[in-house]
C-alpha positions as CSV (number, residue, x, y, z in Angstrom):
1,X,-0.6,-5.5,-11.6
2,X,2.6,-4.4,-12.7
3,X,2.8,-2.3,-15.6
4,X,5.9,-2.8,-18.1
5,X,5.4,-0.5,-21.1
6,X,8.7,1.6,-19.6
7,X,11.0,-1.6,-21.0
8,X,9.1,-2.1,-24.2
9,X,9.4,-0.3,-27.2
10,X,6.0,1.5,-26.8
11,X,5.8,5.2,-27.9
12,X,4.7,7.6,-25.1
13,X,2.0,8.6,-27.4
14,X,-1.5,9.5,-26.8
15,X,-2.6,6.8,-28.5
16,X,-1.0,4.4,-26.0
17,X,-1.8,5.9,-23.5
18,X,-4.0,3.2,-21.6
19,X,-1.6,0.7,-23.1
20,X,-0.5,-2.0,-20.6
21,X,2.3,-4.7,-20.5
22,X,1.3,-6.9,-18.0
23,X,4.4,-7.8,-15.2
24,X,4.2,-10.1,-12.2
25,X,5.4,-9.7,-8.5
26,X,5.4,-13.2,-7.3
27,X,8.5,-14.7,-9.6
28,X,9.2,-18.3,-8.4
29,X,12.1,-19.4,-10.9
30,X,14.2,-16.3,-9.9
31,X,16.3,-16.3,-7.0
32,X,17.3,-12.6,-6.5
33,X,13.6,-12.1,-7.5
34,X,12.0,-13.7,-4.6
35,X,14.6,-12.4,-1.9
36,X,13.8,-8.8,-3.1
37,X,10.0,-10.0,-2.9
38,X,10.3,-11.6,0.1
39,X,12.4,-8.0,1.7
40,X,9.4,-5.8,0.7
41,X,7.0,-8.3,2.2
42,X,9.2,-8.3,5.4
43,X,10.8,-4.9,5.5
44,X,10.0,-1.1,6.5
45,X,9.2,1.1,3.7
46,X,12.6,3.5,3.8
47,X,14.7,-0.1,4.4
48,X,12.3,-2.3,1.5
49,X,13.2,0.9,-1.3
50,X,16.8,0.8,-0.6
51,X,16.9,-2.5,-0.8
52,X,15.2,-2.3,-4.2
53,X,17.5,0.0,-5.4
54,X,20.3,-1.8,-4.3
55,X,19.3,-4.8,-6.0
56,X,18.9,-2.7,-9.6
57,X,22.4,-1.3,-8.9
58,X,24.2,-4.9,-8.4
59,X,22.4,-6.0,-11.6
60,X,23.5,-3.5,-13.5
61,X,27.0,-3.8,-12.5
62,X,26.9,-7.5,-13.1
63,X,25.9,-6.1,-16.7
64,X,28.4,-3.9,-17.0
65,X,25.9,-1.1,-17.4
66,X,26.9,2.4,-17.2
67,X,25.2,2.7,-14.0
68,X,26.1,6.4,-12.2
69,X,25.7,6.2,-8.2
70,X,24.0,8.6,-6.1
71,X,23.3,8.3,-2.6
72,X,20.7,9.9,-0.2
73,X,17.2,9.6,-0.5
74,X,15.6,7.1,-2.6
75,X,13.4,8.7,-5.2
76,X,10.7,7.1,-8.1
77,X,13.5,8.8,-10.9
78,X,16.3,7.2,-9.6
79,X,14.7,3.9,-9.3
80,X,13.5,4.7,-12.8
81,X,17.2,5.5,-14.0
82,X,18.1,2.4,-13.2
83,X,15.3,0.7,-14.8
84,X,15.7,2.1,-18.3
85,X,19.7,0.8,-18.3
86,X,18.5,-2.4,-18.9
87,X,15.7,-1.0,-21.5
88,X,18.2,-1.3,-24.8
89,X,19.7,-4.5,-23.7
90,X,17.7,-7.5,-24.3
91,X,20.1,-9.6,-22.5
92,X,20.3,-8.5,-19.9
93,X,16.9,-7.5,-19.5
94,X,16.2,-11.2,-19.6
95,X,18.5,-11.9,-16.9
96,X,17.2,-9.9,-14.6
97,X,13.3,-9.4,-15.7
98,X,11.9,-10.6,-12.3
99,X,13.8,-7.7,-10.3
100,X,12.7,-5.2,-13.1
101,X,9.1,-6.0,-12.5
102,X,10.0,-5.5,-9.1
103,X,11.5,-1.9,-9.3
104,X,8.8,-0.8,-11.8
105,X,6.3,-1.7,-9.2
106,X,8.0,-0.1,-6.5
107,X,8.4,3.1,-8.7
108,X,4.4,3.1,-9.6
109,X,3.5,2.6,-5.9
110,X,6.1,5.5,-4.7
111,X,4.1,7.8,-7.3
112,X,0.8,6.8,-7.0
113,X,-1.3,9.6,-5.6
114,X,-2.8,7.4,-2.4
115,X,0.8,6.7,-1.0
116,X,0.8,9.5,1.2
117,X,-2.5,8.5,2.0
118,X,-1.0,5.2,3.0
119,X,2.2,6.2,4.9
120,X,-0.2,8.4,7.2
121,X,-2.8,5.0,8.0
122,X,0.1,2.8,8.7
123,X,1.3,5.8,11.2
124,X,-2.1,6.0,12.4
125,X,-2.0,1.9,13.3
126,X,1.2,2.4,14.8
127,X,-0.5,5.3,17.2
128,X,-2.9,3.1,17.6
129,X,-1.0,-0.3,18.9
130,X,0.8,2.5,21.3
131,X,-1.9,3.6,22.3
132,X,-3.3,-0.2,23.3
133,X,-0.2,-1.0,25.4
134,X,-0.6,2.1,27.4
135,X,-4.8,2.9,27.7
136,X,-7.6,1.1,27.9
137,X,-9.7,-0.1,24.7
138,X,-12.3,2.5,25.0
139,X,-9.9,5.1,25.2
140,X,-8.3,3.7,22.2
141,X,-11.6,4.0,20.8
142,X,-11.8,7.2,21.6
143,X,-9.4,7.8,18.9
144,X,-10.6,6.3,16.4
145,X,-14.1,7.8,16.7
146,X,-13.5,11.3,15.0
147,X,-11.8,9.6,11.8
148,X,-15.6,8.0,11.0
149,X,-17.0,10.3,8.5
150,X,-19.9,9.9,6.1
151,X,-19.0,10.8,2.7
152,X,-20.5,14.7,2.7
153,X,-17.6,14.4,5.1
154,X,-14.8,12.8,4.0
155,X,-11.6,13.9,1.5
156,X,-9.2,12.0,-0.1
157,X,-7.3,12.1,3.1
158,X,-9.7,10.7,4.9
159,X,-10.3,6.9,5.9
160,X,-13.2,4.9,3.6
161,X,-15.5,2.7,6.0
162,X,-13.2,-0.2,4.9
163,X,-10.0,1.0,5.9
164,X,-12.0,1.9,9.4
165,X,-12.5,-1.8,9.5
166,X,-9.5,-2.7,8.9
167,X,-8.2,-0.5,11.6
168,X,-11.0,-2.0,13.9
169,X,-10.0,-5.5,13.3
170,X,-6.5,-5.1,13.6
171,X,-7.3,-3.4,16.9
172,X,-9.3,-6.3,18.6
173,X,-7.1,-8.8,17.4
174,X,-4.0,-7.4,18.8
175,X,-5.4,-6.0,22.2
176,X,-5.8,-9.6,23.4
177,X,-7.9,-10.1,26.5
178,X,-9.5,-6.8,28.0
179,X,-12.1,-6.2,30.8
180,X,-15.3,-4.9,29.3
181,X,-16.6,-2.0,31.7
182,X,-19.1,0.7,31.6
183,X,-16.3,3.0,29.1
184,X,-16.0,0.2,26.6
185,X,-19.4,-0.4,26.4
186,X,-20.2,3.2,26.1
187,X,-16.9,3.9,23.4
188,X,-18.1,0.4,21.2
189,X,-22.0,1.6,20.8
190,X,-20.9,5.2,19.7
191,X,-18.4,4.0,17.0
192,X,-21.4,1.2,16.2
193,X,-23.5,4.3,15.6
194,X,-20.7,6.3,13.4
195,X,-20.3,3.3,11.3
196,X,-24.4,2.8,10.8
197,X,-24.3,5.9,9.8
198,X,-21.2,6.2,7.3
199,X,-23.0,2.8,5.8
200,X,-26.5,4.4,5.1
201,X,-25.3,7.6,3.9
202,X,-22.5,5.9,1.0
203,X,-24.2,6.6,-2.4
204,X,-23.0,2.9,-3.5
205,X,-21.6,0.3,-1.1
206,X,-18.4,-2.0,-2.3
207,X,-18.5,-5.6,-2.8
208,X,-16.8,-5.9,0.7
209,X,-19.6,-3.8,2.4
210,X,-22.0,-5.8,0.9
211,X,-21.2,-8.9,2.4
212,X,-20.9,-7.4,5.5
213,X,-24.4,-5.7,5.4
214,X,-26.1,-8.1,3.5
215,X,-27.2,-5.6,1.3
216,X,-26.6,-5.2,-3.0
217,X,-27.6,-1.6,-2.7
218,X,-26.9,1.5,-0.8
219,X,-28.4,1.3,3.0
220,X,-30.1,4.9,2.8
């Protein structure tokens, strides 16, 4: 969810702290809206940001907003910058709402605390399609193996057991057809084991896990 409370009128107060104005990403009745949506869907992460902030830049000039330019680099407080042009000026903020809801979601994501977290799985799948077009699945596996850790293991940096099988689906369903041999079988069983064992050792399992174990509680 979108949070909005930067274009409202809302005091940065401690008593508003856990206030929150609900926005929306999906925003059907605006055109410019749904082409920016539809480029961060579609885009890279450096190309989708620029794009945002390009977007914020040709709204504000359509507004006649006293918008100052800076190239480079684009950072959460530059987005933000932008943003808070419109704050003041309830026309145009009405104009151009569905974009704003955009930015501001663009800005939280670019500050929240996992992003980095993010940037380094999505660099991690990439190693790991390479990896496919050039090795064979249980090397692949291989690779994979040492990021299974129970969580007496595991920081913040480290994968939860449902990012692992999100990394382990998109594997298999890239790799297409592969010979199974002696290697695979050996490389499947040992991450089957790393996995049994990062289930029975999570103090709580999450909705998702649950399904997929058939178990409410923790395995252990």
């Amino acid at each position: 969810m979108v949070n909005m409370v930067e274009l409202t009128a809302v005091q940065a107060e401690e008593e508003n702290q856990n206030m929150v104005a609900p926005g929306c990403l999906a925003q059907s009745n605006d055109p410019a809206a749904r082409a920016l949506w539809e480029a961060l869907l579609n885009t890279k992460h450096k190309e989708a940001v620029m794009e945002v902030r390009r977007h914020l830049v040709e709204a504000a000039s359509r507004e006649n907003l006293p918008i100052k330019m800076s190239m480079g680099r684009v950072t959460p407080g530059q987005l933000m910058s932008y943003i808070h042009l419109f704050k003041n000026n309830l026309k145009a903020l009405g104009n151009h709402c569905g974009l704003l809801q955009l930015g501001l979601a663009t800005v939280q994501t670019l500050k929240h605390p996992q992003t980095a977290k993010w940037d380094n799985f999505l660099a991690f799948e990439r190693l790991l399609l390479q990896s496919i077009g050039e090795s064979t699945m249980s090397v692949v596996l291989n690779q994979l193996l040492p990021m299974i850790k129970p969580s007496n293991q595991r920081t913040n940096d480290d994968y939860s057991p449902e990012e692992l099988l999100v990394l382990l689906i998109y594997i298999y369903s890239v790799s297409g057809e592969f010979s199974v041999d002696k290697d695979l079988g050996e490389g499947e069983e040992k991450v089957k084991k790393a996995l049994a064992q990062v289930f029975c050792e999570e103090s709580e399992l999450s909705p998702l896990l649950q399904k997929i174990t058939g178990c409410r509680k923790a395995l252990s």
